[in-house]
C-alpha positions as CSV (number, residue, x, y, z in Angstrom):
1,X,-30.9,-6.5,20.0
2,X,-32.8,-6.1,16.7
3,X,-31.8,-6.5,13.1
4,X,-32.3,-3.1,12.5
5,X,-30.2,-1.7,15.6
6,X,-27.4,-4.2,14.7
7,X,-28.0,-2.6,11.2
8,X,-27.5,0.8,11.9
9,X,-23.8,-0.1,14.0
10,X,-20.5,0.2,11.9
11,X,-19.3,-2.8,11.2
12,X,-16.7,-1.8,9.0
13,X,-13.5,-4.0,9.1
14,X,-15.1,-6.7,11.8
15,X,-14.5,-10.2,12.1
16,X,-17.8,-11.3,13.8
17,X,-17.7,-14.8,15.4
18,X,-21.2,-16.1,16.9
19,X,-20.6,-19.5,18.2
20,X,-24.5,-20.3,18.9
21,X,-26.6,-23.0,17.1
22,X,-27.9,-21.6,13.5
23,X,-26.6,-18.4,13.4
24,X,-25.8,-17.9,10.2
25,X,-28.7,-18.9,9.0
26,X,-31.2,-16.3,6.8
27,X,-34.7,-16.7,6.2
28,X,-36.3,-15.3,3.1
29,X,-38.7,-12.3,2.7
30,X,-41.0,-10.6,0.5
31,X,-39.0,-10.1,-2.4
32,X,-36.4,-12.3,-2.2
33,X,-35.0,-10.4,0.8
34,X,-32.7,-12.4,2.7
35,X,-32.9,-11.4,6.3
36,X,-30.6,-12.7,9.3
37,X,-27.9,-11.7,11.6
38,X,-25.4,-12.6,9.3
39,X,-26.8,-11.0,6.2
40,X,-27.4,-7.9,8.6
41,X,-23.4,-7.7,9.6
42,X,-22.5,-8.6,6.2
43,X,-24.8,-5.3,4.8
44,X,-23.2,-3.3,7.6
45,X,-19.6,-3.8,6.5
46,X,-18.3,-7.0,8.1
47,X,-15.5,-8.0,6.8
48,X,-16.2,-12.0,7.7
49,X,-18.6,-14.2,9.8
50,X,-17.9,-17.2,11.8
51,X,-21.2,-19.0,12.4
52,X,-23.0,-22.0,12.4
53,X,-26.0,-23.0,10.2
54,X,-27.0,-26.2,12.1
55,X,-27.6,-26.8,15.7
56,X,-24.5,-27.3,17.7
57,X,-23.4,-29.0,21.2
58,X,-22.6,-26.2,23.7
59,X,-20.1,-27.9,25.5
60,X,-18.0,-28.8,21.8
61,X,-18.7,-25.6,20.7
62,X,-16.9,-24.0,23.6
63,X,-13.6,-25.9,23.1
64,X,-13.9,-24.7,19.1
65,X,-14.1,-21.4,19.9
66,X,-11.5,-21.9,22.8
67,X,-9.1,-23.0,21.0
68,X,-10.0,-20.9,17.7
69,X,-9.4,-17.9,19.9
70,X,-6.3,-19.1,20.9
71,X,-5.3,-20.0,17.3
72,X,-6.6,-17.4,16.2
73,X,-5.0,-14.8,18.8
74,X,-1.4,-16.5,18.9
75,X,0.3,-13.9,16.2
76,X,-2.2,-11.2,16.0
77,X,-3.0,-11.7,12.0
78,X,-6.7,-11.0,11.7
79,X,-7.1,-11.3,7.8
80,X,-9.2,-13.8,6.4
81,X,-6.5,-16.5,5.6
82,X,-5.4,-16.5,9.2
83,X,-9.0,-16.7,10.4
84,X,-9.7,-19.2,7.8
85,X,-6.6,-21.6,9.0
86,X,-7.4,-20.9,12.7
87,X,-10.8,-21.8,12.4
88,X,-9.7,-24.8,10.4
89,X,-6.9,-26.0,13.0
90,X,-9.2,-25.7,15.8
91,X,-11.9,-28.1,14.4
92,X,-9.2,-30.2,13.5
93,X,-7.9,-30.3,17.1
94,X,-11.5,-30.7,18.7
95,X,-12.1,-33.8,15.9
96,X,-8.7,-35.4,16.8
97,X,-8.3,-35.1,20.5
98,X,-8.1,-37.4,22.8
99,X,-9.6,-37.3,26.1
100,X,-5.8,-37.3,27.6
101,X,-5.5,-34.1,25.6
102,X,-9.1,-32.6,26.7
103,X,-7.8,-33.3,30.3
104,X,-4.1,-32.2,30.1
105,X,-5.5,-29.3,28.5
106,X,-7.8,-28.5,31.6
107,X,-5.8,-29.4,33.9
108,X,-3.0,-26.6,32.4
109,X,-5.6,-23.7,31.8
110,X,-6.7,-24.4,35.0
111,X,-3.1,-23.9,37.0
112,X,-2.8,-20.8,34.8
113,X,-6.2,-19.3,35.8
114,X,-7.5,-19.4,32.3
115,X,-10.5,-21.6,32.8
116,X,-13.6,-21.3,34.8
117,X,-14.2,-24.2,37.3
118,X,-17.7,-25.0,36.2
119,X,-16.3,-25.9,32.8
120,X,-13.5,-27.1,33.3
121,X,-14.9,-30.2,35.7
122,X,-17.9,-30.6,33.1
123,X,-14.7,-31.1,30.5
124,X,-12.9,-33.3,32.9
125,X,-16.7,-35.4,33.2
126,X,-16.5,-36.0,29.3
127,X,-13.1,-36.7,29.3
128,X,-13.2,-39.4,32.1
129,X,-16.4,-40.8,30.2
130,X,-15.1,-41.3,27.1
131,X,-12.0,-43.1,28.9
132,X,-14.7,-45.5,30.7
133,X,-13.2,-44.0,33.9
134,X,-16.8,-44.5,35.3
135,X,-15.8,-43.1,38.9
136,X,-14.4,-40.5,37.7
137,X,-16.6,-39.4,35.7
138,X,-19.2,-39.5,38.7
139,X,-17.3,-38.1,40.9
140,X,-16.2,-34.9,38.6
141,X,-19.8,-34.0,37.8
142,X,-20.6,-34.1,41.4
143,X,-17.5,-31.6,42.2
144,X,-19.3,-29.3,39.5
145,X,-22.6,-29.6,41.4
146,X,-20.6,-28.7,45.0
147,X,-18.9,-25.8,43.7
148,X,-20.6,-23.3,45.3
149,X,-19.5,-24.6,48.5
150,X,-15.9,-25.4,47.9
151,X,-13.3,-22.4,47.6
152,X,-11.9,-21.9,44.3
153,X,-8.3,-22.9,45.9
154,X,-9.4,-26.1,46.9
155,X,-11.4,-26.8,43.1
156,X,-8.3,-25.8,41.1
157,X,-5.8,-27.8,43.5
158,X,-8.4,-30.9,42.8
159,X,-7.8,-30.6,39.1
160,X,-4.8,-30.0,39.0
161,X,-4.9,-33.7,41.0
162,X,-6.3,-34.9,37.7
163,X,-4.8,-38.0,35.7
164,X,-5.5,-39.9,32.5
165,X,-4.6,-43.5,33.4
166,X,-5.3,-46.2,30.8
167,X,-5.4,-46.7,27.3
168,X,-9.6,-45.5,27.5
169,X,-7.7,-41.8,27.2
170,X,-7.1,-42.5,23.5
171,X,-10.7,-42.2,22.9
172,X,-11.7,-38.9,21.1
173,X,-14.8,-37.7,22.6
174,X,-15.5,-34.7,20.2
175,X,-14.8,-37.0,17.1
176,X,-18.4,-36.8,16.0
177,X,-18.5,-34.3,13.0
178,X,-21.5,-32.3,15.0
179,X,-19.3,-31.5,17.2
180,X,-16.6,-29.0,15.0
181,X,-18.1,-29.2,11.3
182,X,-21.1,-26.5,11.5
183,X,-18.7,-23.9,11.7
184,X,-17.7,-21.7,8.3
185,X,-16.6,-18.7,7.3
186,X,-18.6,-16.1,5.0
187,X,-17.1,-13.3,3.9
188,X,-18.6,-9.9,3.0
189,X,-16.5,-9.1,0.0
């Protein structure tokens, strides 16, 4: 997709969310032009963006938008407070949970059908490393790797088997600000 072909879309009343390393960025032209995807959807009657002007983790960056969504989606208000204060609330969560929380969270999206396998173990990997929970941590990232062979049944009934034991589950293992700062809100009017 070019600049141009995103240009020439109607944007009109969209809330665009592009949860990718530096996507808000712009880079200046000949005459001052700023050009970028953001600037683009702006131009073509976006009514806000969600991006990113710094690199960002994927695997952080996937429980922000997660849980924005879910935020976000809860009671169906789409104007730019509610986007604002779900975007806010979700890097709050992501800075300020534990990895108890990162694996009850799983562990429930995964009973419910809501999460994909492969991420949900590679969750349940940083969750039992933050703890410390060295075994477990092994021994969830090698589940991810035999996925293929195992039937999904098997996988969810596995982490639904899940626990956090120990007072390592306190530790926050999205606490770094890298992980849920980069994200802002720019709004076309």
């Amino acid at each position: 997709m070019t600049l141009p072909r995103l240009a020439s879309l109607d944007w009109s009343g969209a809330l665009v969310v592009l949860g990718s390393c530096q996507s808000g960025k712009h880079r200046v032209r000949t005459g001052d032009e700023l050009t970028g995807i953001a600037s683009t959807l702006l131009a073509a009657g976006a009514t806000a963006l969600v991006s990113t002007f710094r690199p960002v983790p994927d695997l952080a960056t996937a429980v922000l938008m997660l849980w924005f969504h879910d935020r976000l989606g809860a009671d169906g208000d789409w104007s730019l407070e509610a986007v604002s204060t779900a975007l806010t609330d979700a890097q709050r969560r992501v800075a300020a949970a534990s990895a108890r929380e990162v694996l009850t969270w799983v562990v429930e999206r995964v009973a419910a059908g809501e999460l994909d396998l492969a991420l949900a173990y590679t969750l349940l990997s940083v969750a039992h490393r933050a703890a410390g929970n060295v075994e477990e941590f092994a021994a969830c990232r090698h589940r991810r790797q035999q996925l293929r062979e195992v039937p999904a049944e098997e996988a969810a009934a596995d982490v639904a088997r899940q626990r956090a034991l120990g007072p390592g589950y306190a530790e926050r293992p999205f606490r770094a600000a890298a992980n849920w700062a980069p994200f802002s809100i720019t709004s076309g009017g």
